[in-house]
C-alpha positions as CSV (number, residue, x, y, z in Angstrom):
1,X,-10.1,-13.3,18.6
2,X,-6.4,-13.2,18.1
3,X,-4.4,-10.3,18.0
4,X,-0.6,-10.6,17.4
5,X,1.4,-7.7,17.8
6,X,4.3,-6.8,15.5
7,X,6.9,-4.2,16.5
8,X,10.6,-3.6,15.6
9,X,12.6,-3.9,19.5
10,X,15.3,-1.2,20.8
11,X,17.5,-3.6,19.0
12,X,15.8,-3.3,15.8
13,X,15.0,-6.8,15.7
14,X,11.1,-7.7,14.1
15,X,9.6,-9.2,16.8
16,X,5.7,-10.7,17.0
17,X,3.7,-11.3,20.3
18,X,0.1,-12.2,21.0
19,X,-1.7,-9.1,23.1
20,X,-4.3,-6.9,23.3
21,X,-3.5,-3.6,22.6
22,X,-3.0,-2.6,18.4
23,X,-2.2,0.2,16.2
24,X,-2.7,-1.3,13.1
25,X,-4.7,-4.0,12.2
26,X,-4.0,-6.4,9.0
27,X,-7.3,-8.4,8.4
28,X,-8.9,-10.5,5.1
29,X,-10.6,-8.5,2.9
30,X,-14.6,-8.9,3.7
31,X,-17.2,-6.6,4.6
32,X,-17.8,-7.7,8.3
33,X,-13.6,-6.7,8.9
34,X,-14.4,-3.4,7.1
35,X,-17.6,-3.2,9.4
36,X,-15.5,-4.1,12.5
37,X,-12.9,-1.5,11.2
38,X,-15.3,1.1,11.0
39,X,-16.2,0.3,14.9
40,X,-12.7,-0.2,16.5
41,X,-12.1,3.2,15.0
42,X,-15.4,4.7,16.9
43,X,-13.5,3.6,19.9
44,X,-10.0,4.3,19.7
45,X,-8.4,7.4,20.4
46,X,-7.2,9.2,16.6
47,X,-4.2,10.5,18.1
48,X,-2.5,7.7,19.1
49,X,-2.4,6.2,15.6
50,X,-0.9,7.2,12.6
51,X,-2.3,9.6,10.5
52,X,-5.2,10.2,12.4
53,X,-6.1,6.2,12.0
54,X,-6.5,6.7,7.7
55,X,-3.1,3.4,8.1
56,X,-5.7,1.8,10.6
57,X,-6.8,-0.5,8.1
58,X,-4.2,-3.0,6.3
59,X,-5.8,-5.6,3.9
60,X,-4.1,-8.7,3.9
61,X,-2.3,-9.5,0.9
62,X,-2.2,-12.7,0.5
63,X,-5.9,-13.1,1.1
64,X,-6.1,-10.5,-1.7
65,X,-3.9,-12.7,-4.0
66,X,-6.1,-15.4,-3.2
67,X,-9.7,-13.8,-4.1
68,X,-7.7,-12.1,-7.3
69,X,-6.7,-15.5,-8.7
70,X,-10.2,-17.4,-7.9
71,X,-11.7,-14.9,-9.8
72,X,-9.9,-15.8,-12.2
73,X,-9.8,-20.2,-11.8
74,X,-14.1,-19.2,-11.2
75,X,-14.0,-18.7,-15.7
76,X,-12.7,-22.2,-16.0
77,X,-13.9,-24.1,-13.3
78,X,-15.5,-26.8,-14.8
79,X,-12.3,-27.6,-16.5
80,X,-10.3,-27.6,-13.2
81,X,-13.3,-29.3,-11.9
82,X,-12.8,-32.4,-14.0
83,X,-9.0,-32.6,-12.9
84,X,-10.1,-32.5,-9.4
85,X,-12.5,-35.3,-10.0
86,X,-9.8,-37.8,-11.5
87,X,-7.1,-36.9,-8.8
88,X,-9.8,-37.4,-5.9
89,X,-10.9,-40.6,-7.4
90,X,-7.4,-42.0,-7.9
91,X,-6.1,-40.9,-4.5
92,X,-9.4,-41.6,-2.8
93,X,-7.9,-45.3,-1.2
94,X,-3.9,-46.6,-0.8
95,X,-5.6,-49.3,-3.4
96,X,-6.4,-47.3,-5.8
97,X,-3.3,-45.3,-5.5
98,X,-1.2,-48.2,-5.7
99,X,-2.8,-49.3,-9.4
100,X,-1.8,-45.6,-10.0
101,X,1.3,-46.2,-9.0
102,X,1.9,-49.6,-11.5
103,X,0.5,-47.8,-14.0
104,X,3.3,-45.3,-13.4
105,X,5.9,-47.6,-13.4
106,X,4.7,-49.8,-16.6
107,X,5.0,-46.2,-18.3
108,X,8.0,-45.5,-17.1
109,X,7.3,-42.9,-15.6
110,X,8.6,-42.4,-11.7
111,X,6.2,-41.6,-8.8
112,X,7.7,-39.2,-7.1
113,X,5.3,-36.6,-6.4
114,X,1.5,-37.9,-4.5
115,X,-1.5,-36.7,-5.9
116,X,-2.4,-33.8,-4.1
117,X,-6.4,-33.0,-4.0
118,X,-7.0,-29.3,-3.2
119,X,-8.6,-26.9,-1.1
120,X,-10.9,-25.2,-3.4
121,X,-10.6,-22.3,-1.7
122,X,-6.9,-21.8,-1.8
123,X,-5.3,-21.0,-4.7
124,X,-1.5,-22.6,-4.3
125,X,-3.5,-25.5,-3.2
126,X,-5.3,-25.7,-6.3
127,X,-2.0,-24.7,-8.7
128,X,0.2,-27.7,-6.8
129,X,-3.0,-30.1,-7.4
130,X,-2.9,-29.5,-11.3
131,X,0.9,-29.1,-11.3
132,X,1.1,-32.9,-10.1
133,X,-1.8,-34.1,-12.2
134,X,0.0,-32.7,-15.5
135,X,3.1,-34.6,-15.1
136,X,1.0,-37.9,-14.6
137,X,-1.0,-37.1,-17.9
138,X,-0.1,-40.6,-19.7
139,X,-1.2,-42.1,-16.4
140,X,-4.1,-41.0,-16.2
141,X,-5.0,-42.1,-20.0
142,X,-3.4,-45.2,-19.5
143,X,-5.5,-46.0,-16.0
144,X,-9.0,-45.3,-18.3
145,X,-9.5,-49.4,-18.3
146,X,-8.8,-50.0,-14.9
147,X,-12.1,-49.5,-13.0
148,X,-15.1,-49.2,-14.4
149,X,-16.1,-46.5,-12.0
150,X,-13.6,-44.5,-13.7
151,X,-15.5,-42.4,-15.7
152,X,-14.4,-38.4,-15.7
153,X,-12.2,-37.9,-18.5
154,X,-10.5,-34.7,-18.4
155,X,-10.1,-33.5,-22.6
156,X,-7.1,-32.9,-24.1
157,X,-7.9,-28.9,-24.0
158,X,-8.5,-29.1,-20.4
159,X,-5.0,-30.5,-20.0
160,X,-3.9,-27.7,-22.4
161,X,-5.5,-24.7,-20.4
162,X,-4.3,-26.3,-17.2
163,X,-0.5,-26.4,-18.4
164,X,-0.9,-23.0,-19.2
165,X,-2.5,-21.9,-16.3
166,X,0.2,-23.5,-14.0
167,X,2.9,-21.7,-16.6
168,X,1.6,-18.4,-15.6
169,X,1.0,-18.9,-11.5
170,X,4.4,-19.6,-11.1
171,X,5.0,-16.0,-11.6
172,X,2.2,-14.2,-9.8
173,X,4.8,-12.9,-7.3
174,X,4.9,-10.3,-10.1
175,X,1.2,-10.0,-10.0
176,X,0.6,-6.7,-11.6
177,X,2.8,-7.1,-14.3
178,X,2.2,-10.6,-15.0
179,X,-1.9,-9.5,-15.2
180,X,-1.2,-7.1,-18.0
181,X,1.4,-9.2,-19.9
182,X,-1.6,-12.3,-19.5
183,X,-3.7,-9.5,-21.2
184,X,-2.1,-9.7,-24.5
185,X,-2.4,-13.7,-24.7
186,X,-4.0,-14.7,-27.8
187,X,-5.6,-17.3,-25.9
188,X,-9.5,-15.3,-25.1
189,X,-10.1,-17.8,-21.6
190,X,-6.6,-16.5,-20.4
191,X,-7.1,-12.7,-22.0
192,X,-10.7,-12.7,-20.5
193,X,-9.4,-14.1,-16.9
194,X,-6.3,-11.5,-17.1
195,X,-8.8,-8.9,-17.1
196,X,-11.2,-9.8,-14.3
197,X,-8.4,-10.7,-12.2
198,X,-6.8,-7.1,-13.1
199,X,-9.6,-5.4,-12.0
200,X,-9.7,-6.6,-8.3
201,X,-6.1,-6.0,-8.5
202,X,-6.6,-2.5,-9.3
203,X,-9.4,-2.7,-6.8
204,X,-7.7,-3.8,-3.4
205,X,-4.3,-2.1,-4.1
206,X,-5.9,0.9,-4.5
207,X,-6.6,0.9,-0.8
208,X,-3.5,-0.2,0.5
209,X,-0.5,1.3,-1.8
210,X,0.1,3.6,0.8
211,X,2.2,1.6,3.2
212,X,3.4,-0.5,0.5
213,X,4.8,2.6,-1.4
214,X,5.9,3.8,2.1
215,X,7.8,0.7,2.7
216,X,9.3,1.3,-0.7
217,X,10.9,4.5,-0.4
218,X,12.2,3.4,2.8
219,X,14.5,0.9,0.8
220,X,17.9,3.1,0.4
221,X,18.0,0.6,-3.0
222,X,14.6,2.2,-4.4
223,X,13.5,5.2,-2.5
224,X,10.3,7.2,-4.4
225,X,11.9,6.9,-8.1
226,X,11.7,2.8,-7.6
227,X,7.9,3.7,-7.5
228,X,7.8,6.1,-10.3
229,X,9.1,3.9,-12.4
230,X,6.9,1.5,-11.4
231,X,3.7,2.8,-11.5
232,X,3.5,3.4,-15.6
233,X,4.0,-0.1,-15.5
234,X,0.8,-0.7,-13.3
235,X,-1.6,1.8,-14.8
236,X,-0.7,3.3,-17.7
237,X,1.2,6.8,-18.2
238,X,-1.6,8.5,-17.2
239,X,-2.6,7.1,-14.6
240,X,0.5,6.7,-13.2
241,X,1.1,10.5,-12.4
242,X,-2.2,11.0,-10.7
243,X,-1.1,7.9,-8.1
244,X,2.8,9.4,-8.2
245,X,1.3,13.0,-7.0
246,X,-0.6,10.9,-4.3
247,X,1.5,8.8,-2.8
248,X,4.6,12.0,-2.7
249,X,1.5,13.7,-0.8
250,X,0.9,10.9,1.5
251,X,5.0,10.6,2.2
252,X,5.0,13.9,3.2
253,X,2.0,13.9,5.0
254,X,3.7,11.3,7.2
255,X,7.1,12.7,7.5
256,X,5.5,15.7,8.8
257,X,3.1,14.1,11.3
258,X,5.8,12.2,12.7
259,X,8.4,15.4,12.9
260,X,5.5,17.5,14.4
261,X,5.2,14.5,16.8
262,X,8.6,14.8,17.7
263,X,9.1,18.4,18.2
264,X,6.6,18.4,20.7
265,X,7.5,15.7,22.9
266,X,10.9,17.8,22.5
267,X,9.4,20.9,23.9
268,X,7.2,19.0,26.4
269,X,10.6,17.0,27.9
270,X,13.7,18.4,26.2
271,X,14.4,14.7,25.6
272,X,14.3,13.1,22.1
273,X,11.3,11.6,22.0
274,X,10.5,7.7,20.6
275,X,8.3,6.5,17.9
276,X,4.4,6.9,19.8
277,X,4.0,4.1,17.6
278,X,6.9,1.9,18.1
279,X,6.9,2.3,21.8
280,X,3.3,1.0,22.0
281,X,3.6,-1.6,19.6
282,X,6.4,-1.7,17.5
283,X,10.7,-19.7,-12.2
284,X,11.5,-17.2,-14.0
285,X,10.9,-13.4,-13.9
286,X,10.1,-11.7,-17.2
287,X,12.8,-9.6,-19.5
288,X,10.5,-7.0,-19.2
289,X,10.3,-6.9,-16.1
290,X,14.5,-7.2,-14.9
291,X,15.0,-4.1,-17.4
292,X,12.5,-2.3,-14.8
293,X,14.8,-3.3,-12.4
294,X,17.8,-2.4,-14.5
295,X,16.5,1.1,-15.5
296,X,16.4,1.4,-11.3
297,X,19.5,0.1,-10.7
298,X,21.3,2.9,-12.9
299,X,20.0,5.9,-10.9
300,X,22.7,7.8,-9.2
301,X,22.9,11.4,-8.2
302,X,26.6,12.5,-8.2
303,X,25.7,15.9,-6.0
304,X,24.1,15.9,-2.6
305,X,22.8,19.5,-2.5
306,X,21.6,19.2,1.0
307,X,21.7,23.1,2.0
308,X,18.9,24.6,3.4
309,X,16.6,21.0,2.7
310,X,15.0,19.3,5.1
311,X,15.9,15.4,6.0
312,X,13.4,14.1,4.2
313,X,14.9,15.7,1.1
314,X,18.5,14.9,2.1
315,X,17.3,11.3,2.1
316,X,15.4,11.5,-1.4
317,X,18.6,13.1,-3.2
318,X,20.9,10.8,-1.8
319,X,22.7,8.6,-4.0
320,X,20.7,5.3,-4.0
321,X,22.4,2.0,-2.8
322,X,22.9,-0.8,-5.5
323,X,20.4,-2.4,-6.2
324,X,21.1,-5.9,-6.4
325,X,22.9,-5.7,-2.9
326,X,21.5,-7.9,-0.1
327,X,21.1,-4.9,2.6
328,X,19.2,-5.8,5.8
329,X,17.0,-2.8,5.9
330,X,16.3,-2.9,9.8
331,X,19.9,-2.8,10.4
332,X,20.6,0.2,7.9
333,X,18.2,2.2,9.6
334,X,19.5,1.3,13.2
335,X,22.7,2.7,12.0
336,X,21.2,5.9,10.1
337,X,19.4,6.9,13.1
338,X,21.8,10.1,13.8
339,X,21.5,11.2,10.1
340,X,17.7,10.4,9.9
341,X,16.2,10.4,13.0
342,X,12.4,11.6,11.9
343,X,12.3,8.8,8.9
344,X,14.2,6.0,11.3
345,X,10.9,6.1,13.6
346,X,8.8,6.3,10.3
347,X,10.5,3.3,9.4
348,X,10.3,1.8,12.5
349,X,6.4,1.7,12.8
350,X,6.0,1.5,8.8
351,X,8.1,-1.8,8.3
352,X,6.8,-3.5,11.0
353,X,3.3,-3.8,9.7
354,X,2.4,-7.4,8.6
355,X,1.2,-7.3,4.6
356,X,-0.6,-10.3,5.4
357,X,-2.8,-12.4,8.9
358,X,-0.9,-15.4,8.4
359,X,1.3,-14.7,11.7
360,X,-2.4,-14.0,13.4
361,X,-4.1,-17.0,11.7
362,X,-1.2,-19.4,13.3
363,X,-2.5,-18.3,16.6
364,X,-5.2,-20.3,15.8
365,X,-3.6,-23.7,15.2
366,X,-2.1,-23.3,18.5
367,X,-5.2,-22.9,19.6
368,X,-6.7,-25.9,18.0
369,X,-3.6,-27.7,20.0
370,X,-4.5,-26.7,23.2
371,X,-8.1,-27.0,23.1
372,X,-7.9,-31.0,23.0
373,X,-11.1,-33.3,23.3
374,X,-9.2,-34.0,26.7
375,X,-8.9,-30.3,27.3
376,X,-12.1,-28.9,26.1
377,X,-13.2,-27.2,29.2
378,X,-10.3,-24.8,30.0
379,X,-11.5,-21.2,30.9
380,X,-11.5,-18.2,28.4
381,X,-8.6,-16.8,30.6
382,X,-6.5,-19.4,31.2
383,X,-6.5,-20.4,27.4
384,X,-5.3,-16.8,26.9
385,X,-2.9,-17.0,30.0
386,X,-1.3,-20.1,28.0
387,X,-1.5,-19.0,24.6
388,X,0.0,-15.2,25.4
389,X,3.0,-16.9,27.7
390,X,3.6,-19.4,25.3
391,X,4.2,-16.8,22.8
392,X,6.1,-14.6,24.9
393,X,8.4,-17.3,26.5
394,X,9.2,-19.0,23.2
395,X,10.5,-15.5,21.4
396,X,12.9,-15.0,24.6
397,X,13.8,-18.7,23.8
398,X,14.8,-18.0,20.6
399,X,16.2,-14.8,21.2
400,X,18.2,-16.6,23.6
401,X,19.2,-19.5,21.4
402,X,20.0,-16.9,18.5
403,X,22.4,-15.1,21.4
404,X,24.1,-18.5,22.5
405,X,24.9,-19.3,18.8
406,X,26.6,-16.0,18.4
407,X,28.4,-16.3,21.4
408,X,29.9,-19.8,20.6
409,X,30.9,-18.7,17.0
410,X,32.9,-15.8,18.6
411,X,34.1,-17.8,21.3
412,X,35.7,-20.6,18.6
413,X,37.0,-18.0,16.2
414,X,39.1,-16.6,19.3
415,X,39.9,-20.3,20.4
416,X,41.5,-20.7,16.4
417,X,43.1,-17.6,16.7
418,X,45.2,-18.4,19.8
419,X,45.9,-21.6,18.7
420,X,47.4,-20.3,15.7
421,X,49.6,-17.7,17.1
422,X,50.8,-19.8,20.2
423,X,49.8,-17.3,22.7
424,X,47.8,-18.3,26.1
425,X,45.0,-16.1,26.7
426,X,42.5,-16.3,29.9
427,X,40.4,-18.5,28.5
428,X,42.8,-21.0,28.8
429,X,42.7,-21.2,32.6
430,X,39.0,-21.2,33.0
């Protein structure tokens, strides 16, 4: 078992190290994690985490992206299936790829993409696979003669419900909205997939909206009306109030904890306390969905009635940032410390919670790496010993490298500056 840590430094850098101790765990979505949840939760101590341990539990996203769209694929998988079976037969040997290739060429048409054959259980795998295949349709027709032990033939609707399939992965970054606009298609397979595949949406992000809407608010650029706005958009009018009233509840809920938090370790010390969390462990998009955006982008307040409210409130009625501006949001709330102090160390713990285990599951092909057929027998601990100071040692490398590269930028840009104005400076004598 890996565990990789992810904390935001006293530096407010994101950083990422393999240990042992967690606050939060981000694990694929099956019932032996949940199980495993429920255990680790038997055994840990409530207080230390947040909210009594209800943020224990983060499901990881892209594993929930993944089952949402196989459910999907799972309608027509006998059409993909028969796509699959021409691109493994053609890229099966470099001899059989090569008369692929001719074939290409007598067509005119350039081979500059290799057939990809997918993992069935992945589903970018899977969209890059057809993606490929579509653009070598003639070739494949064309190829029919070639070998008699060619003899899957995808039909020309299978093509058809594969080009639009591909049409509509490419924007499943906008998941939710894209589900409900695939809804109104008048093709049934893609209306009938739309809807299974909304309902484990609606099924998954129902249990981890929390942080997500958390790390929403946090962004000066969106704050809670960003969500607001978006909800209606997820479930309906309403819908969308009920999960509104919620997640308002659940920021205050947490602003409170963590001011609660802090006003004892203020009594207990008289010195302003640290995040208990951070200190342990710290192409195209739709119209409809850029006037979302737009609509967001418009909200100003001109007053900032800040009398008598707490900083939580302040923060809310503030005028929001624009929202098209590339802001660095660790960096903003390094420098709004003074003026937010409670929601900084919210934002410290909140925003450094992975949405997804592929930072865990890399752990693993290191693993794989060290654990050679000539290496097979190292000891439980000394695998650990090498994979933990291996991931330790490289951060500080980077870190390191990252410091260097600054250093030498500032030092040329004072070199050009002498230069320019004639004048020596110590530099020059050392």
């Amino acid at each position: 078992m890996a565990i990789t840590t992810h904390f935001v430094d006293q530096n407010w850098n994101l950083q990422s190290r393999i240990m042992r101790k967690v606050s939060t765990l981000t694990v694929d979505n099956c019932t032996t994690n949940d199980a495993i949840i429920r255990i680790l939760l038997e055994k840990l101590p409530l207080k230390s985490l947040m909210m009594n341990g209800d943020l224990f539990h983060m499901r990881c996203c892209a594993h929930i992206l993944n089952l949402i769209v196989q459910d999907g694929l799972s309608l027509i998988k006998f059409e993909i299936e028969r796509i699959r079976e021409i691109v493994a037969f053609w890229s099966a040997s470099p001899k059989k790829e090569q008369n692929f290739v001719i074939a290409a060429e007598q067509l005119g048409i350039p081979y500059s993409k290799k057939l990809i054959l997918d993992c069935k259980t992945q589903w970018n795998s899977t969209f890059l696979m057809l993606s490929v295949a579509i653009s070598y349709k003639e070739v494949f027709d064309r190829v029919k003669t070639r070998d008699p032990k060619y003899i899957c033939f995808p039909t020309d609707q299978d093509w058809e419900l594969a080009s639009e399939i591909c049409e509509r992965l490419q924007l499943f970054y906008e998941i939710g909205y894209s589900l409900r606009e695939w809804t109104k298609s008048p093709i049934e397979e893609i209306m009938v997939m739309a809807n299974q595949m909304l309902s484990k949406f609606n099924k998954y992000w129902s249990v981890i909206h929390g942080i997500m809407g958390m790390a929403a608010v946090l962004d000066p650029r969106y704050k809670l009306k960003f969500v607001e706005l978006l909800l209606p958009v997820l479930y309906g009018e309403e819908k969308a109030k009920i999960e509104f009233q919620i997640l308002e509840g659940f920021v205050t809920t947490l602003f409170q904890e963590y001011e609660s938090s802090n006003a004892s370790k203020k009594r207990k010390s008289e010195v302003p306390g640290s995040s208990s969390f951070g200190s342990s462990i710290s192409s195209g998009h739709r119209v409809g969905f850029k006037k979302l955006l737009s609509d967001i982008a418009s909200i100003t307040r001109d007053d900032d009635e800040s009398g008598g409210m707490s900083e939580l409130d302040n923060y809310l009625k503030e005028k929001f940032l624009p929202k098209d501006m590339e802001l660095d949001l660790l960096a903003w709330w390094k420098t709004n410390g003074i003026k937010y102090p409670t929601l900084q160390r919210i934002a410290k713990d909140i925003l450094a919670v992975p949405v997804s285990t592929v930072a865990s599951e890399s752990a693993f092909s290191t693993s794989g790496r060290l654990v050679s057929p000539h290496r097979s027998r190292l000891h439980p601990k000394t695998l650990e010993a090498l994979m933990c100071a291996q991931s330790w040692l490289l951060n500080e490398i980077r870190e390191m490298e990252a410091y260097c590269r600054s250093f030498e930028f500032d030092y040329d840009v004072e070199e050009e500056n002498t230069k320019e104005s004639g004048t020596t400076s110590l530099d020059d004598f050392v």
